[in-house]
C-alpha positions as CSV (number, residue, x, y, z in Angstrom):
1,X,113.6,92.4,-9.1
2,X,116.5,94.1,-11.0
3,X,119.6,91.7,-9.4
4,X,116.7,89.0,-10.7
5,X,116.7,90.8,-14.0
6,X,120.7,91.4,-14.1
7,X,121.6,88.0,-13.1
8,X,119.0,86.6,-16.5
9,X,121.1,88.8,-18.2
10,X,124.2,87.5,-17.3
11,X,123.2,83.4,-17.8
12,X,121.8,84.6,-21.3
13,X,125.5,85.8,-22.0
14,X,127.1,82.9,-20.9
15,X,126.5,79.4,-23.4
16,X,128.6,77.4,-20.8
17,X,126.2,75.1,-18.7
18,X,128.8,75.4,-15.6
19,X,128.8,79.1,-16.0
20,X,125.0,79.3,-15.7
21,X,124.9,77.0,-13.1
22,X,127.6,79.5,-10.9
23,X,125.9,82.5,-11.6
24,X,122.7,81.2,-10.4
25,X,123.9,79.8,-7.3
26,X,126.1,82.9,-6.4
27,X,122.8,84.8,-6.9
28,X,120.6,82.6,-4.5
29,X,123.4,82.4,-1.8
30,X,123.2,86.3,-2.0
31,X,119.4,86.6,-1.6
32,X,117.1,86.2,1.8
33,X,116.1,82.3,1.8
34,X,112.2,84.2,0.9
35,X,113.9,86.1,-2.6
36,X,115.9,82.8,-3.4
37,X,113.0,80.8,-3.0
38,X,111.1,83.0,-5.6
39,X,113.7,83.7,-7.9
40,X,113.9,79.5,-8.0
41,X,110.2,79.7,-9.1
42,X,110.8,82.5,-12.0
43,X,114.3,81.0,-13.0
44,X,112.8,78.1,-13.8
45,X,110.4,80.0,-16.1
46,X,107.3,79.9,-13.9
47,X,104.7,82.3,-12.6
48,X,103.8,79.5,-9.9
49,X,104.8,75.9,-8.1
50,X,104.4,73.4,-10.9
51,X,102.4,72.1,-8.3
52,X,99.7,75.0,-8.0
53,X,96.8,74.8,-10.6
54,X,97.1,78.7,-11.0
55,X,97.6,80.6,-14.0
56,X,98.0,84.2,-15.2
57,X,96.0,83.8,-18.3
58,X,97.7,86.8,-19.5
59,X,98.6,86.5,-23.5
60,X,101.5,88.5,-25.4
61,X,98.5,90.3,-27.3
62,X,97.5,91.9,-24.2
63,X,101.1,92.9,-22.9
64,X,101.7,94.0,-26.4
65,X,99.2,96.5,-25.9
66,X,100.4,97.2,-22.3
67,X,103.9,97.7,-24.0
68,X,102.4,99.8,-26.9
69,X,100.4,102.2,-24.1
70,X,103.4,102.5,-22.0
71,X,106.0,103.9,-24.6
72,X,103.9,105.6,-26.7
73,X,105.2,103.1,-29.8
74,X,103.6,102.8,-32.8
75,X,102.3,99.1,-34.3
76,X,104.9,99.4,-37.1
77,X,107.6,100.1,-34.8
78,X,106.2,97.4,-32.3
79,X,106.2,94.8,-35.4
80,X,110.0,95.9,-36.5
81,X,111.0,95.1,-33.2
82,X,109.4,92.0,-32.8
83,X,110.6,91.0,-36.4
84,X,114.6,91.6,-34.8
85,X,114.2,89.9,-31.9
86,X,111.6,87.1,-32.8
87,X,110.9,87.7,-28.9
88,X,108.6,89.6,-27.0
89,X,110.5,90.2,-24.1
90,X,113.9,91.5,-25.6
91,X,111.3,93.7,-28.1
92,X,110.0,95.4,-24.9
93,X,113.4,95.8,-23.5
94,X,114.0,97.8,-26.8
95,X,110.7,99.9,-26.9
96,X,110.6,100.9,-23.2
97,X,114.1,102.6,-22.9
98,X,114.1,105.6,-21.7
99,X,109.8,105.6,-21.2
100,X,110.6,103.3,-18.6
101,X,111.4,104.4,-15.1
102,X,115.5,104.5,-14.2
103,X,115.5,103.7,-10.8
104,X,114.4,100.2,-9.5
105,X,112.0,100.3,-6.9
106,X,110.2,96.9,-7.4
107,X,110.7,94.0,-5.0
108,X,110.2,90.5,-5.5
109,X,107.3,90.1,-2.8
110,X,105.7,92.9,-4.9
111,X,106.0,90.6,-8.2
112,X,104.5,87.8,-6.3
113,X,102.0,89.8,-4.6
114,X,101.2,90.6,-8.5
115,X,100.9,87.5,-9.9
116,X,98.3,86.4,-7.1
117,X,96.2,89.1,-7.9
118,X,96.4,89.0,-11.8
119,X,96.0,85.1,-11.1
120,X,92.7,85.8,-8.6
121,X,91.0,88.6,-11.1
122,X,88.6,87.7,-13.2
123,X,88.1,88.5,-17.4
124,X,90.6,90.3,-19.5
125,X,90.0,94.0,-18.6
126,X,91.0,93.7,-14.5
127,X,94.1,91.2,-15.6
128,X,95.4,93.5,-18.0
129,X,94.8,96.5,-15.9
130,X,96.6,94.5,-12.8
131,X,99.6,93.8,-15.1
132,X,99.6,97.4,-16.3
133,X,100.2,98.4,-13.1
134,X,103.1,96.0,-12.5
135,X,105.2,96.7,-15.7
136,X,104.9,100.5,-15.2
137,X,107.0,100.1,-12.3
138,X,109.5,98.5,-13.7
139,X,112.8,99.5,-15.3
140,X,112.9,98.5,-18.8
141,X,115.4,95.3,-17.9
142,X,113.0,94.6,-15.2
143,X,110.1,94.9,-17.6
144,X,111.7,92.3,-20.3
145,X,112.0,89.3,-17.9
146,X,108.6,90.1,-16.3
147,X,107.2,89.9,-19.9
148,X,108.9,86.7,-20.5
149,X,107.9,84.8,-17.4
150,X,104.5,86.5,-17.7
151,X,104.0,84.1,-21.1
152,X,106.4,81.6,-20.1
153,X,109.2,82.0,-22.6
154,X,112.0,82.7,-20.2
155,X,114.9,81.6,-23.0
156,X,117.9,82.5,-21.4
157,X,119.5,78.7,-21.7
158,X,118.5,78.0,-18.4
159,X,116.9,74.6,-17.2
160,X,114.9,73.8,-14.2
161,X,117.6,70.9,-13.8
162,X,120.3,73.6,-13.9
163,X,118.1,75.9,-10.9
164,X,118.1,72.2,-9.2
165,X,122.1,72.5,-9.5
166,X,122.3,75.8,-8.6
167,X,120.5,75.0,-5.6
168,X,122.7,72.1,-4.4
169,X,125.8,74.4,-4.8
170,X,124.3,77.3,-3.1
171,X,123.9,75.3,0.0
172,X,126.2,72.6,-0.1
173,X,123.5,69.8,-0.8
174,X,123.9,66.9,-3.2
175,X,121.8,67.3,-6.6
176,X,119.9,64.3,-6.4
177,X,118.5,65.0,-3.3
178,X,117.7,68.3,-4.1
179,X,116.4,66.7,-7.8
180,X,114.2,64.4,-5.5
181,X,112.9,66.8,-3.3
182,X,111.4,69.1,-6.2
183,X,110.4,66.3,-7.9
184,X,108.0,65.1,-4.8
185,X,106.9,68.7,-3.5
186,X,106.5,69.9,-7.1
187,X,107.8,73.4,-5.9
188,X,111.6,74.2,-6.5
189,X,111.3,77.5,-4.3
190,X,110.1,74.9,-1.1
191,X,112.5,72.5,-2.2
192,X,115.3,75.8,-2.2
193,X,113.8,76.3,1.6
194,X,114.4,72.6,2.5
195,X,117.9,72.7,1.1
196,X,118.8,75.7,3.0
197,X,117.6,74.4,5.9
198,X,119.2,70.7,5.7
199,X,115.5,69.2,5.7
200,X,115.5,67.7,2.4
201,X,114.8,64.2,3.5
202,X,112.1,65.4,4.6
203,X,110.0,65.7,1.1
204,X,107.3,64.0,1.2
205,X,105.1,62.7,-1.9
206,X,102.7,65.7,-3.2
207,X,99.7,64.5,-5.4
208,X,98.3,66.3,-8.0
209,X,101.6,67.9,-10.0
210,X,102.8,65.9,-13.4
211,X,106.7,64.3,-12.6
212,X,108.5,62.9,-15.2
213,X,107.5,60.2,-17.5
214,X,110.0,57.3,-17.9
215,X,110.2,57.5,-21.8
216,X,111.4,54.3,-24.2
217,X,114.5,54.4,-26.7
218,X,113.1,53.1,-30.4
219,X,114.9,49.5,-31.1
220,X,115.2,48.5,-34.9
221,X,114.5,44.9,-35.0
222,X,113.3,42.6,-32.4
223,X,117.1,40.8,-32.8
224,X,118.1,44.7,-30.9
225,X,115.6,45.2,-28.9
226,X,116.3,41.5,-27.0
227,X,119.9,42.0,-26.9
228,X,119.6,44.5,-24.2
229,X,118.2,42.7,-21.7
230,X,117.4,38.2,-21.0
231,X,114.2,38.9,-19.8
232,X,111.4,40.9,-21.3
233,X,108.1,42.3,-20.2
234,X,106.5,43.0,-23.3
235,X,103.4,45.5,-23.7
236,X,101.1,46.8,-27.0
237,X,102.5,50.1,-28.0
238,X,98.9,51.9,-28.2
239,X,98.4,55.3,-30.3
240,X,96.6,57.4,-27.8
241,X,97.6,60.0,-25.2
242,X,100.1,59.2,-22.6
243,X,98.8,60.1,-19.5
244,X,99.7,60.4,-15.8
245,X,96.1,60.0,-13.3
246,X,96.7,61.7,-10.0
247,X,94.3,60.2,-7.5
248,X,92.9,61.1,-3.8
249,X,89.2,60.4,-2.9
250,X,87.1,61.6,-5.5
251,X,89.2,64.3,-6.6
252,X,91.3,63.0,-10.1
253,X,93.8,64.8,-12.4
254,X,95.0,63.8,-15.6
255,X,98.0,65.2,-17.0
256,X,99.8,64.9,-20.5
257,X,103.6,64.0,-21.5
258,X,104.1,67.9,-21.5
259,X,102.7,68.0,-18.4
260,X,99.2,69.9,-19.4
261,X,96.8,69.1,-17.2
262,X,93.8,67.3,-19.6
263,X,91.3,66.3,-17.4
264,X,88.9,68.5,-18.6
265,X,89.1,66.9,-21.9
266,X,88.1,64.0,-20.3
267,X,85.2,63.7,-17.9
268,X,84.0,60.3,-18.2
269,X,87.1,58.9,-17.0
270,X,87.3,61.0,-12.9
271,X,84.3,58.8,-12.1
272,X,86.1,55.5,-13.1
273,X,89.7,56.1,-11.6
274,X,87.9,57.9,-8.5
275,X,86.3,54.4,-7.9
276,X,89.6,52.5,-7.9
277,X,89.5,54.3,-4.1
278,X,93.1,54.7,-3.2
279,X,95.5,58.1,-2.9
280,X,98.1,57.0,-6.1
281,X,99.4,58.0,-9.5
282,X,99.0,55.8,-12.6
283,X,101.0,56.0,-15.8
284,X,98.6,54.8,-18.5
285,X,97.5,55.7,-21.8
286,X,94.4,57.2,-22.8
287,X,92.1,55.5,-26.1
288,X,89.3,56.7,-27.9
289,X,87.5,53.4,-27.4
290,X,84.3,51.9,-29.0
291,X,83.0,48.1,-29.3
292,X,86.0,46.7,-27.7
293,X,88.9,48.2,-29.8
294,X,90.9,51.4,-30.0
295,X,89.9,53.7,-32.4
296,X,92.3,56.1,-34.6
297,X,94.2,58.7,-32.9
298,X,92.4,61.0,-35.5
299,X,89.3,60.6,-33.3
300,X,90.8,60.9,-30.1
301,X,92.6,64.6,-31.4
302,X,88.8,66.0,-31.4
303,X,88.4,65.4,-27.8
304,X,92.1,67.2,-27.0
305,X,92.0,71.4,-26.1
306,X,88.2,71.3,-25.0
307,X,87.2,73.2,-22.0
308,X,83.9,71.7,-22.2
309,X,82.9,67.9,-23.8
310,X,79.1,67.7,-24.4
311,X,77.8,63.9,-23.6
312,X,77.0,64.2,-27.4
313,X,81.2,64.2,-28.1
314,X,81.5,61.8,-25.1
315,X,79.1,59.2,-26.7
316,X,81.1,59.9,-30.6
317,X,84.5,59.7,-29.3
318,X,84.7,57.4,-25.8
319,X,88.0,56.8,-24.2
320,X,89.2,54.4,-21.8
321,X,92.5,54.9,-19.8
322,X,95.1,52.0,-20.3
323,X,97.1,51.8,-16.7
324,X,100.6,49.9,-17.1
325,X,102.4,51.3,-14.5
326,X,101.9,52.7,-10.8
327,X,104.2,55.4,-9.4
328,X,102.6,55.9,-6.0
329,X,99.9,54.3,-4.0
330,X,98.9,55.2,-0.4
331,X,102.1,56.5,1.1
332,X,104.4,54.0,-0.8
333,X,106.6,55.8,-3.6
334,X,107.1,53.1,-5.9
335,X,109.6,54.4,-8.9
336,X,112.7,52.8,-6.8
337,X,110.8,49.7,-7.1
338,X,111.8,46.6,-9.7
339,X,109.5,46.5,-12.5
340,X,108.5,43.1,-11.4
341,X,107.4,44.8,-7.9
342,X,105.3,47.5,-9.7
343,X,103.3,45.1,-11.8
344,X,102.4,43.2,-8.3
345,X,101.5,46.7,-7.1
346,X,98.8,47.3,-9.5
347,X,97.5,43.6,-9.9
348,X,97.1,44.2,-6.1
349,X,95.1,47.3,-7.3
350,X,92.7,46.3,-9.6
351,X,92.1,43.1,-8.0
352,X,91.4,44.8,-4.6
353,X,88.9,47.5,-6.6
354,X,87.1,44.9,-8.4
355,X,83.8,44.6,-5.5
356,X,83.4,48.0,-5.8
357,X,83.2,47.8,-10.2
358,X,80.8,46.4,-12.5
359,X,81.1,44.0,-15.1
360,X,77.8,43.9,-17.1
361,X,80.0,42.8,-20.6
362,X,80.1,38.9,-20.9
363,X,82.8,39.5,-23.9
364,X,85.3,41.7,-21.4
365,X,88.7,40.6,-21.8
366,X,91.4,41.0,-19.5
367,X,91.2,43.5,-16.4
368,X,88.6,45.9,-16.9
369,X,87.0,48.5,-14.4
370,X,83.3,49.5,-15.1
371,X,82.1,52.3,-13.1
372,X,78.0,52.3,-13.0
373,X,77.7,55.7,-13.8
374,X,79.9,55.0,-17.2
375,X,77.7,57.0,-20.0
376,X,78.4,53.7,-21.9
377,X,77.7,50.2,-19.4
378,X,78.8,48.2,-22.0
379,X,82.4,49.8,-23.1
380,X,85.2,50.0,-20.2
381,X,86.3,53.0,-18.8
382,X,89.7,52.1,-17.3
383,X,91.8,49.1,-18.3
384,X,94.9,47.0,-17.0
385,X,96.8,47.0,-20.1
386,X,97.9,43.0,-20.4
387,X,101.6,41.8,-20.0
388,X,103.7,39.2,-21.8
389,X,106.7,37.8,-21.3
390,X,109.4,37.0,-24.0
391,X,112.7,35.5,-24.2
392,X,113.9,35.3,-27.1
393,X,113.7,37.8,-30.2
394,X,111.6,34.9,-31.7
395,X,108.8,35.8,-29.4
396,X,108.8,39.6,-30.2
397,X,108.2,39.0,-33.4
398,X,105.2,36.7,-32.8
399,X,104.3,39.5,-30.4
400,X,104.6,42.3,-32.5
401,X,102.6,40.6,-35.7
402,X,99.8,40.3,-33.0
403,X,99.5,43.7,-31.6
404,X,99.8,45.6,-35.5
405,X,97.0,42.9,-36.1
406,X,95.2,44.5,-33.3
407,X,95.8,47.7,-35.5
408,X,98.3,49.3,-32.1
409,X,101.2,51.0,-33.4
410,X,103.7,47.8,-32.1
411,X,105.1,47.0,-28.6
412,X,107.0,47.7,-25.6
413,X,109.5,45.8,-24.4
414,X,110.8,46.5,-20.8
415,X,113.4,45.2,-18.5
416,X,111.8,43.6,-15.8
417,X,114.3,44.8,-13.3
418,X,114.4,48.2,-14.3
419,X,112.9,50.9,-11.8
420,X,110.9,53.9,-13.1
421,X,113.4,56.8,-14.1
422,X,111.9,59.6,-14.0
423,X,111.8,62.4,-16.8
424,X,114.8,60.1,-18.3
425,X,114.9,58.1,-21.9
426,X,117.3,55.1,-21.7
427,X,117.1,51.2,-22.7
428,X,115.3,49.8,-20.4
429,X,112.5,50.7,-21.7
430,X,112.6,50.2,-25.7
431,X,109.6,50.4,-29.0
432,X,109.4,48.6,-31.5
433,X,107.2,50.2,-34.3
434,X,105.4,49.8,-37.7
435,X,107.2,51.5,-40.1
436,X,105.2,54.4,-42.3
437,X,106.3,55.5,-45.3
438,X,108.1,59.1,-46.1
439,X,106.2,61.5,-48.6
440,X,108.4,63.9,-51.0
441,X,106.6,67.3,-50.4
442,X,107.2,70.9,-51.7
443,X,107.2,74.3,-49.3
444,X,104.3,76.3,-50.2
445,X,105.1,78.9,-46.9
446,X,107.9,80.0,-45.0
447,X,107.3,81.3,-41.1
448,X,109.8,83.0,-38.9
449,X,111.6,80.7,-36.1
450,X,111.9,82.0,-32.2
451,X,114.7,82.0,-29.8
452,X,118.2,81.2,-31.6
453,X,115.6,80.6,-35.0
454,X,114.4,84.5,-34.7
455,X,115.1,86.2,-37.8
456,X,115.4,83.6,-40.4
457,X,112.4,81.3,-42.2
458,X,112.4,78.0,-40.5
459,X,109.0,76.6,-40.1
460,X,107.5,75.2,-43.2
461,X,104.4,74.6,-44.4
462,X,104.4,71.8,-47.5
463,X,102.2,70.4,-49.9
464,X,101.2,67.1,-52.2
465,X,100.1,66.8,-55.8
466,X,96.3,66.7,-56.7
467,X,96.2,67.1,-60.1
468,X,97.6,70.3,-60.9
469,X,96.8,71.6,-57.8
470,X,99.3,71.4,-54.4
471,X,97.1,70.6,-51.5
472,X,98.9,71.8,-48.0
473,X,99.2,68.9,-46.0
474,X,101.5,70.0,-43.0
475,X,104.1,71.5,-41.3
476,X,107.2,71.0,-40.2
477,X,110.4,72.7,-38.2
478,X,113.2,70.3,-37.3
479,X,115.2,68.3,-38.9
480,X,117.9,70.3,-40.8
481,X,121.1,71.4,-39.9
482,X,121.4,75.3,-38.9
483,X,123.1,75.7,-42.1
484,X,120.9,74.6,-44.3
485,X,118.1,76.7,-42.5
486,X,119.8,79.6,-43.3
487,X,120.5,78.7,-46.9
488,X,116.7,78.3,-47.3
489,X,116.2,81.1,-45.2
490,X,117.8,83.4,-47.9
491,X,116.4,81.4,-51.1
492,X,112.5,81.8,-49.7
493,X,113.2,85.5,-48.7
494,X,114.2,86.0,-52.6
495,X,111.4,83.8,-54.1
496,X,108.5,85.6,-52.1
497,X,105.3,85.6,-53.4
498,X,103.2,87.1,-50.6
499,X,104.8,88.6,-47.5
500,X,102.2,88.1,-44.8
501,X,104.7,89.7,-42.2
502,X,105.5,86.5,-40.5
503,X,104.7,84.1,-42.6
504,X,105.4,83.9,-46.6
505,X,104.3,82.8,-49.3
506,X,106.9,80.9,-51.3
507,X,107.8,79.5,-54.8
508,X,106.7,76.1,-54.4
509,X,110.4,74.6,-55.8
510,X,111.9,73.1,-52.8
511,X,111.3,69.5,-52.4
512,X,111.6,67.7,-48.8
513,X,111.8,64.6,-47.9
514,X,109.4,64.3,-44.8
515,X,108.6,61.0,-41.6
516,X,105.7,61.2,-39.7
517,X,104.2,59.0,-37.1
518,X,100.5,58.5,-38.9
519,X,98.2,60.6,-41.5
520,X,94.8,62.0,-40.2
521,X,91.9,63.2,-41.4
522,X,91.9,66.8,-40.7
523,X,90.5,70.1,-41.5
524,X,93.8,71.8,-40.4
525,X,95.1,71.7,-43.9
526,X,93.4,72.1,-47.8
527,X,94.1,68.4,-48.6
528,X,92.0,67.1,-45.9
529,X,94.2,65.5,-43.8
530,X,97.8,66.3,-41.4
531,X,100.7,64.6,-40.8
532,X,100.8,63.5,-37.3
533,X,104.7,64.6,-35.6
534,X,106.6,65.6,-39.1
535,X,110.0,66.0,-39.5
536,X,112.1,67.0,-42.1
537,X,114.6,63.9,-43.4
538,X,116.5,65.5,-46.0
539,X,116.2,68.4,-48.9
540,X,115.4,66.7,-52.4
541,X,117.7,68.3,-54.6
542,X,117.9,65.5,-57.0
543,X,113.7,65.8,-57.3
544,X,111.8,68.3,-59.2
545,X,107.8,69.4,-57.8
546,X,106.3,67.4,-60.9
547,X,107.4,63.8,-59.1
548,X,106.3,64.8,-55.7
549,X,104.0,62.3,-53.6
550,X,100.4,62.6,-54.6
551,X,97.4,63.3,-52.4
552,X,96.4,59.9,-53.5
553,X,99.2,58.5,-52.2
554,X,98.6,60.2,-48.9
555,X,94.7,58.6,-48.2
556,X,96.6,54.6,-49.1
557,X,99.0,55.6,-45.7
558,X,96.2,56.5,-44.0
559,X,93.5,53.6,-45.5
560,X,96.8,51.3,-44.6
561,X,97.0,52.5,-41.3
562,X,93.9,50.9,-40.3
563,X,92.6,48.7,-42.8
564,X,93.9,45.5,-40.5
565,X,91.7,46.2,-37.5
566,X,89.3,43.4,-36.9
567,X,85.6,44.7,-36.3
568,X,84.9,43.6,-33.1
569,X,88.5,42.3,-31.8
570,X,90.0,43.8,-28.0
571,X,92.7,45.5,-28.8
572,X,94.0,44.7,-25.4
573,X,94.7,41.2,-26.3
């Protein structure tokens, strides 16, 4: 564990990508194939194979006790140390010193060995008992990377692309292969065993972990989007959750952009995609979904980050899943595939499911999959999201006015050659969106960054006008330059008005200009709504707090958002 440890801190030192790339792969080469296979797995910030459903469950509150009983530390001297290094792991490295033990005696198989058991016990005590007796072993260099893997915040500059690199130049292999390999398996440390044994044509499709999403580039006008390609497969751009539906038998997993696996969040929909009856992944999008129409995002948000949906929430909020695109079906990896061939693919799909489906609804339109144990028989619970074809900009804009009628966020607009590329953004795939308006807020709260942001105040909390009251309405981190986060940095730390630690409460003088995808009703913030993905356009130096944006102003976005929705019109077509 401490040439693990030793070689983290030598890629943290180095900001070259090449550099970190060497090191790793000179560390790898030097290990058993059993060590490199591990160290691939931790490198690349995990506890586990992405493709393993296990978790630690093991928070930074319980290893800041663990850290606190092992060195004897106070909480003050805990917090200053956490306030210098904005990171848990470099704070422990600091605490431990000489409390820790000198001499390394902890292996690799031991950490593993760990982890399984942390992973297999059950309730907080026994975990952070297990992971007491793990760090008290370690040196105090060993102990700082075990913390960071333990909660997933490796942050030495290190990708799992680069540990993909570092693999291929360990053992002479090209990187795509080894890229493909990981991405099929979903376990880089198996993937580092095929490479070091020449077998990594040998990867074989492996169900149930999240792979990339193929993501779209924005286009301005319909006039840019056309110009990249003659021929255009043209979609609705829904406002729901993009979602990836793993499929074999009756067992179904649903996984998120980010790769969280939602499918608790979503019962209704196993039944539904289990009935399609075929081993494949979709890419789709899931809906809140009532009478025939998508329903705000706002409503879909309240089923997101449940362990358990009661059939009460179920019948509130229902969802359908939107499938556009299929990745994989019975032994046939599809993402090398034209686009055109992937559309036959899942028209072969659902057209082959339909005996096994329902169809009680005389008003369905389009392809629509009714399981008949849907809570609902009369709403859909998976969709074939409908296809156009355009070819010229004149029809995008005829097909964009339609789908903001049907009150979706715009369109996609794909190249109908293009294969699937995964985890990548490029033009084959571009949206077109509704513009939303900017607000002019003002910082009411300043919070400490992490990583390179540790140390200075860099997530901000902001307000509109109600009156003579400011109403918080969300929060926001990117979008200025380093510089001028440190130039606000040292303004809010000199207009305090309450230091919470952490977080301050500032003079509300700074104005910012902020975008946003959509405004929700929410409970999250005083005003009674949030800002859906904010970032920061520009500091308003030219505009004092008295001509802000108005909380009025903030409920017409949101009324506007909506307001064209037809009552009882598919939102599909």
């Amino acid at each position: 564990m401490q040439a693990l440890a030793t070689t983290c801190e030598a890629v943290a030192s180095t900001s070259k990508k090449l550099g970190k790339v060497a090191l790793v792969a000179d560390y790898l080469r030097s290990r058993s194939e059993a060590d490199a296979a591990l160290s691939a797995i931790y490198l690349s910030g995990r506890t586990f194979a992405a493709r393993e459903e296990r978790t630690l469950q093991v928070g930074g509150a319980t290893l800041w006790k663990i850290i606190a009983d092992l060195s004897g530390a106070s909480e003050a001297k805990l917090t200053a140390a956490y306030k210098r290094h904005g990171d848990l792991g470099n704070a422990t490295l600091e605490i431990l010193g000489e409390a820790a033990p000198q001499e390394s005696t902890l292996t690799l198989a031991e950490v593993a060995f760990a982890f399984q058991e942390i992973a297999a016990a059950s309730g907080a005590g026994p975990k952070s008992k297990l992971a007491l007796a793990l760090l008290v072993r370690a040196t105090a260099l060993e102990a700082k990377y075990l913390v960071k893997i333990i909660i997933g915040e490796l942050r030495i500059g290190l990708k799992e692309s680069q540990v993909e690199e570092a693999i291929a130049k360990a053992y002479g292999r090209s990187v795509s292969e080894v890229r493909r390999a990981n991405m099929l398996v979903g376990d880089i440390g198996e993937s580092l065993l095929l490479a070091a044994n020449n077998k990594l044509s040998e990867a074989r499709m492996r169900l149930f972990h999240p792979i990339g999403f193929m993501l779209a580039t924005p286009a301005e006008t319909a006039e840019d989007a056309f110009a990249e390609f003659e021929h255009a497969l043209v979609e609705d751009k829904y406002d729901g959750i993009r979602a990836q539906a793993h499929i074999s038998g009756d067992k179904v997993r649903l996984f998120s952009r980010t790769f969280d696996d939602i499918t608790e969040s979503f019962p209704e929909l196993l039944p539904a995609l289990a009935s399609i009856g075929h081993e494949m992944i979709l890419d789709g999008e899931i809906l809140a979904w009532r009478d025939g129409q998508a329903l705000a995002f706002s409503e879909l948000q309240k089923r997101l980050g449940r362990k358990r949906v009661s059939a009460a929430l179920q019948r509130d909020v229902p969802v359908s899943y939107v499938a556009f695109d299929v990745l994989y079906a019975n032994d046939d990896l599809a993402i090398d595939r034209p686009l055109t061939d992937r559309i036959k693919m899942l028209d072969d799909i659902f057209e082959e499911a339909a005996p096994r489906l329902i169809d009680p609804s005389p008003h369905a339109q389009g392809s629509l999959l009714f399981p008949e144990n849907s809570i609902s028989s009369r709403e859909p619970r998976v969709l074939r999201a409908p296809q156009s074809r355009a070819d010229s900009a004149e029809d995008l804009d005829r097909l964009f006015d339609a789908a903001q009628e049907r009150g979706n966020e715009g369109l996609m607009i794909k190249d109908v050659n293009s294969t699937y590329a995964v985890g990548r953004r490029g033009k084959s795939w571009l949206k077109l969106k509704r513009q939303l308006a900017t607000l002019d807020v003002v910082v009411t709260a300043a919070e400490l960054g992490h990583g390179k942001r540790a140390g200075v105040l860099s997530d901000y909390t902001f307000a509109v006008r109600d009156g003579d009251e400011l109403r918080n309405i969300g929060k926001a981190y990117s979008g200025l330059t380093d510089k001028e986060i440190a130039e606000l940095s040292a303004w809010f730390t000199a207009h305090t008005l309450v230091d919470h630690g952490f977080v301050r409460e500032v003079e509300p003088k700074i104005v910012l200009e902020v975008a946003f995808n959509a405004v929700m009703k929410s409970d999250r913030h005083n005003s009674g709504f949030a800002l859906r993905f904010p970032r920061i356009l520009r500091i308003r130096e030219d505009k004092p707090v008295t001509e802000i944006d108005t909380l009025e102003r903030a409920q017409e976005i949101h009324d506007s958002q909506f307001h064209v929705r037809p009552a009882k019109r598919s939102v599909l077509v």
